[in-house]
C-alpha positions as CSV (number, residue, x, y, z in Angstrom):
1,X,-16.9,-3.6,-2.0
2,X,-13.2,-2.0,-3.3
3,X,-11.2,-3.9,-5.2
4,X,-7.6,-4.9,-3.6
5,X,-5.9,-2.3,-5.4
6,X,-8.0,0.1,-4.4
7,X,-8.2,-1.2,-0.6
8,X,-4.2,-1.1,-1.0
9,X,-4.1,2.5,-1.9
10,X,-6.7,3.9,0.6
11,X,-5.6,2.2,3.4
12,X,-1.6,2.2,2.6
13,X,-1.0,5.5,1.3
14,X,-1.9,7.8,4.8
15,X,0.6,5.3,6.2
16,X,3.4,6.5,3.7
17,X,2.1,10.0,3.7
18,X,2.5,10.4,7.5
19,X,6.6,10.0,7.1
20,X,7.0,11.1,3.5
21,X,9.7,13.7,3.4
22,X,11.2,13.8,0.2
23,X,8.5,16.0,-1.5
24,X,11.6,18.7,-2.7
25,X,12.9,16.2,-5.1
26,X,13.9,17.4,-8.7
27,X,11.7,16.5,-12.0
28,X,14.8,14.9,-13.6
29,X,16.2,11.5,-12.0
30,X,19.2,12.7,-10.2
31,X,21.8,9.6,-10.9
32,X,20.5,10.2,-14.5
33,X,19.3,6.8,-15.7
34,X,16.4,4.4,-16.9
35,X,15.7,1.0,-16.2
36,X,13.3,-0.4,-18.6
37,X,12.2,-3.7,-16.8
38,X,8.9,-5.9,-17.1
39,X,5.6,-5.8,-15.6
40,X,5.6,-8.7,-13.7
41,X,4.9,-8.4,-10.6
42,X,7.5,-10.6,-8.8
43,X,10.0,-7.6,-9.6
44,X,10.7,-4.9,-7.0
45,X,13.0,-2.8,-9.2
46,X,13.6,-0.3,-6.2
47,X,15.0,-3.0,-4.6
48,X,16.2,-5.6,-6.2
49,X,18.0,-2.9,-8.3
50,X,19.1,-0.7,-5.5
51,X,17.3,2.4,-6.8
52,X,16.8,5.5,-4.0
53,X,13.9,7.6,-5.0
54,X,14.6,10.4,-7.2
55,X,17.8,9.0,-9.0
56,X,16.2,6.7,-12.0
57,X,13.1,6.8,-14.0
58,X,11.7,3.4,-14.1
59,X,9.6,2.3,-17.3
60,X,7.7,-1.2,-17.2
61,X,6.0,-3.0,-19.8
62,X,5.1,-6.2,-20.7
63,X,8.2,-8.2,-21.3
64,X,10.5,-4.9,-21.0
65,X,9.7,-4.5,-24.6
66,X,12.2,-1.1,-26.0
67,X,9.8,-0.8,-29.0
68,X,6.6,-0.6,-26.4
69,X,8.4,2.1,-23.8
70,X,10.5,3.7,-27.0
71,X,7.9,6.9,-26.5
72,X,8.6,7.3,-22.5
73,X,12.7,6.4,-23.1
74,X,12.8,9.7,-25.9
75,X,11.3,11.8,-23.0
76,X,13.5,10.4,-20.3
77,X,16.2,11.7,-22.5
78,X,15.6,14.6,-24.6
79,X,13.2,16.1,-21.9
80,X,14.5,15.1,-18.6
81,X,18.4,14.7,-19.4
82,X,18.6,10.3,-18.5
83,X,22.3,9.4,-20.1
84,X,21.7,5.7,-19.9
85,X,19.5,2.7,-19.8
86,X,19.1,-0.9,-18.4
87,X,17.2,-2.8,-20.0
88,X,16.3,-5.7,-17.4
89,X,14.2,-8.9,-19.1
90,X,13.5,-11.9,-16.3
91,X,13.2,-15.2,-16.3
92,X,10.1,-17.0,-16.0
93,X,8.4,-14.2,-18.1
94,X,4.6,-14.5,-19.7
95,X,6.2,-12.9,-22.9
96,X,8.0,-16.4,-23.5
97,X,4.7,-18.6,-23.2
98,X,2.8,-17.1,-26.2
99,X,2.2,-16.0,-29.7
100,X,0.5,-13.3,-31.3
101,X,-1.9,-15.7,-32.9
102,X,-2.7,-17.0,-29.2
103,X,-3.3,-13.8,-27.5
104,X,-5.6,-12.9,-30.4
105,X,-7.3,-16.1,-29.7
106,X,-7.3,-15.6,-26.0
107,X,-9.2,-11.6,-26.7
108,X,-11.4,-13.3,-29.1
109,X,-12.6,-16.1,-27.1
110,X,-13.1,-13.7,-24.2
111,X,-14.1,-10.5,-25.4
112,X,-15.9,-11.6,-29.0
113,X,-15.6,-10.3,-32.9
114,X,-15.9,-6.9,-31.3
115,X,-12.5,-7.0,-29.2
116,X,-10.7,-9.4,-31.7
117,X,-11.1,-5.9,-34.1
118,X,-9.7,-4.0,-31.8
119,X,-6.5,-6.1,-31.2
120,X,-6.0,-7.3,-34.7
121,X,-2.6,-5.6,-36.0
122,X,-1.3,-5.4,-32.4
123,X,2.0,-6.9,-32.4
124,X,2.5,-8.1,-28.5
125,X,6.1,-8.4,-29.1
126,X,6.3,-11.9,-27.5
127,X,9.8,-13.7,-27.3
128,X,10.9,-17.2,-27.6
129,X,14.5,-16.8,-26.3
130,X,15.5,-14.6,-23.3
131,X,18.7,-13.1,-23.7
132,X,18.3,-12.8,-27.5
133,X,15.9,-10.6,-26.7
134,X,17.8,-8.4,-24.6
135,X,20.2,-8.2,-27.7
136,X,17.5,-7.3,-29.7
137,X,16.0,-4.8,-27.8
138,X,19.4,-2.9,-26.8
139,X,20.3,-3.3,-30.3
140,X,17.4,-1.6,-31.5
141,X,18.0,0.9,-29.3
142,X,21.3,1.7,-30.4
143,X,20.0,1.9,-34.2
144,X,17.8,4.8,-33.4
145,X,19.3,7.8,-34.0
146,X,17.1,10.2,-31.1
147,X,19.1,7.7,-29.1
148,X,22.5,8.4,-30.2
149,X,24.9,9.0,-27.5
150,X,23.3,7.0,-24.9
151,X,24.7,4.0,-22.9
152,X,22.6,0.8,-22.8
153,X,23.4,-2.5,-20.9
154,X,21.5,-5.2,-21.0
155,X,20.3,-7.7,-18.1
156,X,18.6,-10.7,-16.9
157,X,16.7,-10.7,-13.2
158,X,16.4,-14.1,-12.1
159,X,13.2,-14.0,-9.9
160,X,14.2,-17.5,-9.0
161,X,17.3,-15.8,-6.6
162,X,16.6,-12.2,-7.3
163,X,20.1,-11.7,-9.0
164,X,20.8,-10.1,-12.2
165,X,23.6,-10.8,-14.8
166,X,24.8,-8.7,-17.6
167,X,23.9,-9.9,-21.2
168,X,25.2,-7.0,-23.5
C-alpha cells in the first residue's frame, strides 16, 4: 500500500502534466526574489503570496529559520541573481511550543540513546516571541556580509485569516 504522499504524486501529477506549458522557463526567478517562509503546511506561499511560477525562489524550513536556509539564500543570490528577500514567520507556529531540551527529549524517548547522539548539538532554533524573531532573523541577515546589498522585509502570515503584515 503507498503512502498519501506518494498516492498524491502518482495520481496528481499526469493530471498537471497533461496542461503543463511553462517548461521554457528561465533557471533564475524572473521578479528576482526569495521568500523564506515556514514548513507548515497550512501555508500556500503561491498563493497566499501571490507568486506566478518562475518569478521567486521559495525556501521553507522549520519556523522560516535564516540561519537554517542561509546555504540556499547565498545561492539564490550569488548564483542565480535574487535582489531581495521576505522573510515570512506565521502565527500558530510549532517553533513557539518547544525547547531544545524538549525536542531532544521527544528523539530520545522515541528513537533511544542511539538517535539522542545524533541530535545532541543540534540547535532547532525554536522561538518564544514571533515578531522578535522576524527581527532577529532579518537582522542577521543584514550582518552577513555575502548578503550585503540585498533588501529584506520582514512578515507575519496569519493562518488564522491568511493575511500578512509587515514587521521590519
Amino acid at each position: 500500500m503507498s503512502s498519501n504522499g506518494e498516492k498524491n504524486l502518482v495520481e496528481g501529477n499526469p493530471k498537471y502534466a497533461e496542461s503543463f506549458t511553462q517548461g521554457d522557463l528561465a533557471l533564475p526567478p524572473s521578479q528576482h526574489y526569495t521568500i523564506l517562509t515556514c514548513m507548515d503546511a497550512r501555508i500556500d506561499p503561491k498563493s497566499a503570496f501571490n507568486i506566478p511560477l518562475g518569478s521567486a525562489h521559495v525556501i521553507r524550513n522549520a519556523g522560516a529559520s535564516a540561519k537554517d536556509a542561509f546555504r540556499s539564500l547565498v545561492i539564490s543570490q550569488q548564483l542565480l541573481g535574487t535582489k531581495e528577500v521576505l522573510v515570512v514567520k506565521h502565527t500558530g507556529c510549532g517553533m513557539l511550543t518547544f525547547k531544545n531540551e524538549d525536542a531532544q527529549a521527544v528523539v530520545k524517548q522515541n528513537k533511544g540513546d542511539a538517535g539522542a547522539k545524533e541530535i545532541e548539538n543540534l540547535d532547532f532554533l525554536p522561538f518564544t516571541d514571533l515578531e522578535q524573531a522576524v527581527k532577529d532573523d532579518v537582522e542577521w541577515l543584514k550582518g552577513k556580509a555575502v548578503e550585503e546589498g540585498i533588501h529584506f522585509t520582514g512578515w507575519v502570515y496569519e493562518v488564522e485569516t491568511g493575511k500578512t503584515r509587515r514587521v521590519v
